[in-house]
Residue, then its C-alpha position, 0 to 999 in steps of 0.5 A: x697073791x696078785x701084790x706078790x706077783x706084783x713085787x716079784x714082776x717088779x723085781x724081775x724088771x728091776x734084776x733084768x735093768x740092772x744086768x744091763x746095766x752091769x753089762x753096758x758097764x762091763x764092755x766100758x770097762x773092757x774098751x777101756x783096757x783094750x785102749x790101755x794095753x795097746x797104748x801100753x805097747x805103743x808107749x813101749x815102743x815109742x820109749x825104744x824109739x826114743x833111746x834109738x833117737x837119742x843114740x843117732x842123734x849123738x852118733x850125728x852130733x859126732x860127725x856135725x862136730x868132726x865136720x865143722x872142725x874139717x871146715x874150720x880148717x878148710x875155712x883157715x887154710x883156704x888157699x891150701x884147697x880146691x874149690x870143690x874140697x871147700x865145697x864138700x866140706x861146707x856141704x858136708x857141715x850144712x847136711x849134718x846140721x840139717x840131719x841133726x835138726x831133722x833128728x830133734x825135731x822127731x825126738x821132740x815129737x815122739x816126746x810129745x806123743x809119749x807124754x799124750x800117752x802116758x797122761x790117756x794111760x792115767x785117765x782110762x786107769x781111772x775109768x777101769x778103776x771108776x768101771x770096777x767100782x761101779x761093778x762092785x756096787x751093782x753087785x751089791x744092789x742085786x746080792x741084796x735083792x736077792x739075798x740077805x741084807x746083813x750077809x751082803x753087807x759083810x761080803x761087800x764091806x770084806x771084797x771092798x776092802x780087799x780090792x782097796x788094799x789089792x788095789x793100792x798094792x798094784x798102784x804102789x807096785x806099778x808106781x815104783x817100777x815106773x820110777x825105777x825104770x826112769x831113773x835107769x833109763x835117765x841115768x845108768x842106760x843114758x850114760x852106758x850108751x855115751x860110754x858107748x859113742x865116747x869109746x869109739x870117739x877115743x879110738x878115732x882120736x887116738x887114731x888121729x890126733x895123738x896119744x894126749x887127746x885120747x886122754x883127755x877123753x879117757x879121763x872123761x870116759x871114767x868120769x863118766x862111768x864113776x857117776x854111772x856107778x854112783x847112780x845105780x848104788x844111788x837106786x840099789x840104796x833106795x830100794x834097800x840100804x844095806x847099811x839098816x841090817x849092818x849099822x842100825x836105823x839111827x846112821x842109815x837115816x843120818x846117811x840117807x838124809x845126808x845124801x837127799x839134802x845133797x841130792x835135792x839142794x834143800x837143807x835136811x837137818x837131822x837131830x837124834x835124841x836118846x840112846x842108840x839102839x838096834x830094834x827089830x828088823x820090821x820096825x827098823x824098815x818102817x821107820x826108816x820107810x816112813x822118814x823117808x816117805x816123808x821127806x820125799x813127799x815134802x821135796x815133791x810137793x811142799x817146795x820146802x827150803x828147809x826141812x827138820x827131821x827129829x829122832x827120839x829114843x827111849x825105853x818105851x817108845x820112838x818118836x819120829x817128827x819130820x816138820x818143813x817150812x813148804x806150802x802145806x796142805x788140808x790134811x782133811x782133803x784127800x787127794x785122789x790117786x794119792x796113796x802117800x800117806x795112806x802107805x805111811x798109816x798102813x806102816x805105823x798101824x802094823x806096829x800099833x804106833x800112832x800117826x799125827x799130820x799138822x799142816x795148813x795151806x801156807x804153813x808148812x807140815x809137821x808129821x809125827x809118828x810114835x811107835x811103842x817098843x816091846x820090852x823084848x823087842x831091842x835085839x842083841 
């Protein structure tokens, strides 16, 4: 009786540690995620404060550059004007220029600050995740002093899996909404506001200078706004080219390659072999996905000057091969953070294909993925 008493004080002592234990590491977690939501809404506010700066910096730019023509022609009819107007404008110039230094050097800083933030984001990202982690094996170890260790182990193995894949979902999510809202920020929004400061630069120029400057300027208006209108049918493409319902995988992958090898300066060939035909919907995203993925990965990481890209059809299967001439990497080290190629496994296995990685450090890439067609699965 006294052994058992033994056992259970032990275990007692044991439940109580690490309910501690599990608790010390739950306000870790939680300072940890105060730290990252308030970080979130600085970097927010920073990045408005940053698209102001740039706003205010080209509206000072501007009147730097109306200034100095003023002096300019002040400076080459000097003899036309009183001490005091060369004065002024000199002056004038001086200030603009002292503003405008003043204004790149807040921009700089609030770069900086933004950059700081966003690598602090990533590290308590890491520390809640390592927390959460920590949490779930606690979890464990008192289920299995307190129950049975088979049920435990099934519950651990099926709440593990479903936070890894919820995990990856969010990453994902949260990943391609950044990457969405930078290229907007950088592109279309970048260009809507010099829209904005060139438009009322014509009105003063045709006020000023005559009908043929403001054309100039409007040609460059339009200019400006073609390449805006091609950036964001550029982000709609990427999110869903409309061309895989309408024309199939085989032309919207010819035309996406297309457009990467002008996009990123690499030479992107592309190489079909087989009959085209229109597969179903799913498998015809997956594809085109995992090409894609493929081919975004190698421009990013492997600093490629030259990537294959090899489609094979046949009545029983769809052979996709992506191969560059980049740095490589040990397929066998995983990379932490990285979901890359997980997203593309998690792909192919939904369609019961089978995915090959060859690569070394030095030697480039070969990705081959061969998915099986259904003998119903080409649609009409």
């Amino acid at each position: 009786m006294g052994s058992v008493q033994s056992i259970e004080f032990i275990l007692d002592k044991m439940m109580d540690m690490v309910g501690k234990s599990k608790e010390e590491i739950f306000e870790i977690g939680e300072e940890s995620r105060n730290e990252y939501d308030n970080l979130k809404r600085e970097l927010s506010d920073i990045q408005k404060k940053v698209i102001k700066m740039i706003e205010q910096s080209e509206r000072t730019e501007l009147h730097s550059r109306f200034a100095r023509n003023r002096l300019a022609e002040v400076s080459k009819h000097f003899s036309h004007y009183s001490d005091t107007e060369v004065r002024e404008a000199y002056e004038q110039a001086n200030d603009y220029q002292v503003k405008l230094a003043l204004l790149h050097q807040e921009e700089k800083q609030l770069r900086d600050r933004r950059n700081h933030i966003e690598r602090r984001l990533m590290k308590l990202g890491e520390t809640m995740e390592r927390a959460d982690h920590l949490i779930n094996q606690i979890n464990v170890v008192i289920n299995y002093l307190t129950g049975d260790l088979q049920l435990v182990s099934d519950m651990v193995a099926d709440a593990e899996q479903m936070q890894q894949f919820g995990l990856k979902i969010i990453h994902a999510q949260e990943e391609e909404r950044k990457k969405l809202s930078r290229e907007i920020h950088d592109g279309p929004a970048q260009t809507m506001a010099n829209v904005m400061l060139r438009s009322e630069l014509v009105e003063k120029i045709l006020d000023q200078q005559g009908v043929e400057k403001a054309r100039i300027e409007i040609r460059d208006l339009r200019k400006m706004v073609k390449d805006s209108l091609g950036e964001v049918r550029r982000i709609i493409y990427d999110l869903r080219p409309m061309t895989l319902d309408d024309l199939g995988l085989v032309p919207t992958l010819a035309k996406y390659i297309r457009n990467a090898e002008e996009h990123t300066g690499i030479s992107i060939s592309f190489k079909n072999i087989g009959r085209e035909r229109r597969f179903p919907a799913n498998m015809e995203v997956a594809i085109f996905r995992f090409v894609q993925e493929a081919i975004q990965n190698a421009c990013k990481h492997a600093a490629p000057s030259e990537i294959q890209v090899k489609m094979e059809l046949t009545d029983k299967r769809v052979t996709a091969i992506i191969k560059d001439n980049g740095k490589g990497f040990d397929p066998l080290l995983k990379k932490e953070g990285s979901f890359g190629l997980v997203g593309m496994k998690e792909r192919i296995n939904m369609l019961d294909g089978k995915l090959s990685i060859d690569s070394k450090p030095g030697k480039g890439t070969l990705i081959m993925v061969q998915i099986p067609v259904s003998p119903h699965g080409e649609s009409e």
